[in-house]
C-alpha positions in Angstrom: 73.4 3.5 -25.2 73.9 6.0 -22.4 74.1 9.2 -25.0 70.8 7.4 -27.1 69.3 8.4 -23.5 70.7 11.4 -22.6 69.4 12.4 -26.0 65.9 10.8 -25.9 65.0 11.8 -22.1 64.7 15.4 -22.9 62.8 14.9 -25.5 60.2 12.5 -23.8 60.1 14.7 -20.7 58.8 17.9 -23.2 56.0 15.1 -24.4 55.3 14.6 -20.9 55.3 18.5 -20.0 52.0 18.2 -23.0 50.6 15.5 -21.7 50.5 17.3 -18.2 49.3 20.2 -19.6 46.2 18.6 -21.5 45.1 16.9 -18.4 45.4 19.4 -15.8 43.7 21.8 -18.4 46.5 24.0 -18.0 46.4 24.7 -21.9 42.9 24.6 -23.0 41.5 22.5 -26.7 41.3 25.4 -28.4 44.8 26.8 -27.3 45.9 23.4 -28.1 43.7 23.5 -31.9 45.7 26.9 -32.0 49.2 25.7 -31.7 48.6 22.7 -33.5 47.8 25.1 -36.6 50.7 27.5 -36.2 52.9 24.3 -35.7 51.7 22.4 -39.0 51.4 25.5 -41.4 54.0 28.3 -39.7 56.6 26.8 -37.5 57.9 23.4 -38.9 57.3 24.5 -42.3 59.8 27.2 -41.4 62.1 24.5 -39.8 62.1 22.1 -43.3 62.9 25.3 -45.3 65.6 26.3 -43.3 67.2 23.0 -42.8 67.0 22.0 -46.3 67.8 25.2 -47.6 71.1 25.8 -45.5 72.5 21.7 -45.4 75.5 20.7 -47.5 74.1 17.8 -49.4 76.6 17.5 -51.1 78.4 16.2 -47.9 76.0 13.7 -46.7 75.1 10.4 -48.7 71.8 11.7 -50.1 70.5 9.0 -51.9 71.7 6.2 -49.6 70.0 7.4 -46.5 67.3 8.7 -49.3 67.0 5.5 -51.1 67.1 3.6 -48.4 64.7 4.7 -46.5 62.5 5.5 -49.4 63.0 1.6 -50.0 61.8 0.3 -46.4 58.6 2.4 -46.8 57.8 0.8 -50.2 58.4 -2.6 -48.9 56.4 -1.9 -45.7 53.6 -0.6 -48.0 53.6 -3.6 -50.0 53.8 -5.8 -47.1 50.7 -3.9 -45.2 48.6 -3.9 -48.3 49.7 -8.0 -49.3 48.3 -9.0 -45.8 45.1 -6.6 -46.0 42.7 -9.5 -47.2 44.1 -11.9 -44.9 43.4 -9.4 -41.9 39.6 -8.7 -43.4 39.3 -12.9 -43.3 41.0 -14.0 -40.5 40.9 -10.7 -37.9 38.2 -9.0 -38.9 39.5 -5.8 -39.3 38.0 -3.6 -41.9 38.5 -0.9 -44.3 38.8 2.3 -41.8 40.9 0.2 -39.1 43.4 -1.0 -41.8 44.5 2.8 -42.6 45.3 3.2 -38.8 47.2 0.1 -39.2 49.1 1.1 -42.5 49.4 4.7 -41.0 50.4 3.5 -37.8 53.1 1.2 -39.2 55.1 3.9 -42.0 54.5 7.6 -41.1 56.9 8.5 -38.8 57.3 11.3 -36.2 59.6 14.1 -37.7 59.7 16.1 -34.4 61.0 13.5 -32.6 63.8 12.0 -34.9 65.0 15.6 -35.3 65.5 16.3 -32.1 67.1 13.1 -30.9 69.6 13.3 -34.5 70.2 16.6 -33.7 71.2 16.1 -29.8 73.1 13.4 -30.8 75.2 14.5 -34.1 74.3 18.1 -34.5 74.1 19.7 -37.5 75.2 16.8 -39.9 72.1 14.8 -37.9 69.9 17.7 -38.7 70.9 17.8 -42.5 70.7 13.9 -42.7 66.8 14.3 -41.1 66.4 17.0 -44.0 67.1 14.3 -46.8 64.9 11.9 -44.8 61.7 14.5 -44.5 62.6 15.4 -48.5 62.5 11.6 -48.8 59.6 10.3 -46.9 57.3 13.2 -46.8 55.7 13.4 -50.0 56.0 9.4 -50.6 54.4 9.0 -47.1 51.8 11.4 -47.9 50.9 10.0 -51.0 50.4 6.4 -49.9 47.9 7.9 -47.0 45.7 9.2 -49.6 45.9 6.0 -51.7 45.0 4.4 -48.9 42.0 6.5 -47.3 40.5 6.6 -51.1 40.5 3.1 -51.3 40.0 1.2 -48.1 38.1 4.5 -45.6 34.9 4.1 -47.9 34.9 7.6 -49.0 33.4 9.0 -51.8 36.5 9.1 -54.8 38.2 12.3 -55.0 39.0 13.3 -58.4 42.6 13.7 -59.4 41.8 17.4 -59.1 41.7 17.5 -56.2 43.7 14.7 -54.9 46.6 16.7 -56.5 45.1 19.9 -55.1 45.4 18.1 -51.5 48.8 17.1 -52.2 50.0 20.3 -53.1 48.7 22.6 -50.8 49.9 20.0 -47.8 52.8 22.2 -45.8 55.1 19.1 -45.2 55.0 19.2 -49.5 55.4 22.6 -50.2 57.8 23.7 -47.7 60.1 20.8 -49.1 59.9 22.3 -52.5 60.9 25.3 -51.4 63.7 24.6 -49.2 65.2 22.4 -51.8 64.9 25.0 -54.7 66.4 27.4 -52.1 69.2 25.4 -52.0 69.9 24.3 -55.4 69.3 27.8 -57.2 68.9 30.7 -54.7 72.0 32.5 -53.2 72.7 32.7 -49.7 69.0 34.6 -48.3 69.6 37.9 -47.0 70.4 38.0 -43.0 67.5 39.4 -41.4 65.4 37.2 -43.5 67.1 33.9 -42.6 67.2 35.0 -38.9 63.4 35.5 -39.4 63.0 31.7 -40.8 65.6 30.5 -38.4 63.7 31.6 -35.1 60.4 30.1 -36.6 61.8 27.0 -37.1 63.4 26.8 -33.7 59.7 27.1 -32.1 58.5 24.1 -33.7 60.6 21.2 -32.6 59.4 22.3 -28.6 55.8 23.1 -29.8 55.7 19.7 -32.0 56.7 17.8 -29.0 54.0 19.8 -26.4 51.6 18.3 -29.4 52.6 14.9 -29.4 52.1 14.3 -25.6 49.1 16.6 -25.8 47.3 13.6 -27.9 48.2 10.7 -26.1 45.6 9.4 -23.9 46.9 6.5 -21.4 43.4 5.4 -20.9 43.0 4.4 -24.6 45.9 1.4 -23.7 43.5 -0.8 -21.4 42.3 -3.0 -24.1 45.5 -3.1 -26.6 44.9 -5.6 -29.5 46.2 -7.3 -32.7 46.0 -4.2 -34.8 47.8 -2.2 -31.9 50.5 -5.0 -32.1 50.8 -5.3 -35.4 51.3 -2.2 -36.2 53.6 -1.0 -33.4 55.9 -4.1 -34.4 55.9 -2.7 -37.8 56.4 0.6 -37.2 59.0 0.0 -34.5 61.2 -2.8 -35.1 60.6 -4.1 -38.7 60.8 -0.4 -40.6 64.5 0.1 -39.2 65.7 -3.5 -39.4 64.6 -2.8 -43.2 66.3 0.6 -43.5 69.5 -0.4 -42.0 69.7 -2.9 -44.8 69.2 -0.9 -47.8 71.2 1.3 -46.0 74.4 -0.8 -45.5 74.2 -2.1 -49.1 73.9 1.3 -50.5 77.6 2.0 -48.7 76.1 4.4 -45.3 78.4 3.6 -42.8 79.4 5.2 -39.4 76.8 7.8 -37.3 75.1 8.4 -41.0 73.5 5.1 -40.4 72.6 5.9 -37.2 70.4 8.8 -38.6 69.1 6.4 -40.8 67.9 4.1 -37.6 67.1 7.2 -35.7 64.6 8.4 -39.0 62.7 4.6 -39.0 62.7 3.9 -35.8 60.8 6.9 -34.4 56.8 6.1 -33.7 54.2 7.2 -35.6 53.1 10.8 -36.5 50.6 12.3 -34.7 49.3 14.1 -37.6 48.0 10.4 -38.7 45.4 10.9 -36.6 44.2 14.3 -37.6 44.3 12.7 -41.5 42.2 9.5 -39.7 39.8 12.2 -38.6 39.4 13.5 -41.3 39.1 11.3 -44.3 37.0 8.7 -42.6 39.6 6.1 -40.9 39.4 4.7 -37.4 40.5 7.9 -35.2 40.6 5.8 -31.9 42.3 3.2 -33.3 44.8 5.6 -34.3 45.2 7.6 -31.4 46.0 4.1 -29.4 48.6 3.2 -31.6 50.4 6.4 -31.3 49.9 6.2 -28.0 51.3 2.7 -27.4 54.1 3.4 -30.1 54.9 6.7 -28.0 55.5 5.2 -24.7 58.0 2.0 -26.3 60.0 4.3 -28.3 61.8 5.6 -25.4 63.2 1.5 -25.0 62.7 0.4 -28.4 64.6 3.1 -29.8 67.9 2.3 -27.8 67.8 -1.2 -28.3 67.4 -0.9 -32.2 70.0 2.2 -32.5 72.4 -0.3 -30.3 71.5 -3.5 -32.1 71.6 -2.1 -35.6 74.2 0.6 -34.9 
């Protein structure tokens, strides 16, 4: 418990540092709009690259983590959209609100779960994170635009450009090309991994700054069923069902603590740039990571101890 801490205090106290410096103004909104590009399409697209392409997957259970946490998001999915009539009856939540709720209770917050798995088990954390972004990523993605075609009452993409979307989204593309990397690409030339490896070392501060640069405490003075439901979800059912497909899929030891680590993280605040833009419930969302944000740092802990 002490070294899930040590490991998680730094990282909260950088989410903090952004937070500070979005309400002092220190950093203005469009300073912020500027890093938030360069962190999204430059810096961690660097970072998946050069994780994925340099890890030894061949050393790390691939398709247990893989599979199982490929298998809690499918069942959490399945679950959210199940109970999506019986929220429209009975709570009166509709179509925009549920996507912040199905957001709010599968994405998960890649900046954070690296750098607590990487404090905590180095580089074998940070090549087990790699199989879970190669994992999640582009399943996670996918289900989002399901979702926001079908519940935010926008008008239908075609499957043009829902493809087109998909594609051209970084966390997608820079997957591809780290894992081709790996797979059929000799060792890249020194200067030019050196040049990838500094770029991806900026984005795990910068994605943290970003994280505590959206949350807004004064969202939380009215929290609610959908805030509940979805921060349950999200932060104690999602790793009590990854730890299971993980233990019968043979993960044992600090490999399915990566896996807890990976499930158990809030949110992504990237949710609620996707709410913002394809017509979902943006405040909603932002409250929910905001909520999620502030219980990771004991929820986290307590599952990584409980499920551990």
């Amino acid at each position: 418990m002490s070294a899930v801490f040590a490991s998680l205090i730094p990282t909260f106290l950088i989410i903090a540092t952004g937070w500070l410096c979005r309400v002092t103004n220190f950093v203005s909104e469009q300073q912020w709009w500027g890093l938030e590009r360069a962190t999204y399409v430059i810096f961690f697209p660097a970072l998946i690259i050069d994780t994925l392409s340099r890890a030894d997957l061949s050393s790390v259970p691939v398709l247990g983590v893989g599979g199982a946490l490929v298998g809690a998001i499918l069942l959490m999915s399945g679950l959210m959209l199940a109970l999506r009539p019986l929220l429209e009856r009975y709570a009166s939540i509709d179509g925009p609100s549920f996507t912040s709720i199905f957001q709010g209770a599968t994405r998960w917050n890649t900046f954070v779960a690296l750098a607590v798995a990487g404090s905590l088990f180095g580089q074998r954390g940070i090549a087990l994170i790699a199989v879970a972004i190669a994992a999640m990523v582009p399943l996670l993605n996918l289900l989002a635009f399901y979702v926001f075609i079908r519940f935010a009452g926008r008008p239908r993409q075609s499957p043009w450009e829902i493809l087109r979307s998909f594609l051209t989204n970084p966390f997608i593309w820079s997957c591809a090309v780290g894992l081709l990397l790996n797979l059929l690409v000799p060792p890249l030339p020194k200067p030019i991994a050196g040049y990838i490896d500094l770029l991806g070392r900026a984005s795990l501060a910068a994605g943290l700054l970003i994280v505590g640069a959206g949350l807004d405490i004064r969202r939380l003075a009215k929290p609610g069923f959908p805030h509940a439901l979805a921060t349950a979800c999200k932060l104690f059912l999602m790793p009590v069902l990854a730890v299971t497909f993980a233990y019968y899929a043979g993960v044992r030891g600090n490999d399915i603590l990566v896996t807890i680590i990976a499930a158990s993280v809030p949110s992504a605040a990237a949710g609620y740039v996707l709410a913002r833009q394809m017509g979902g419930n943006a405040p909603l969302m932002a409250e929910i990571l905001t909520l999620q944000t502030l219980l990771a740092l004991g929820s986290m802990p307590l599952m990584i101890s409980l499920l551990g």
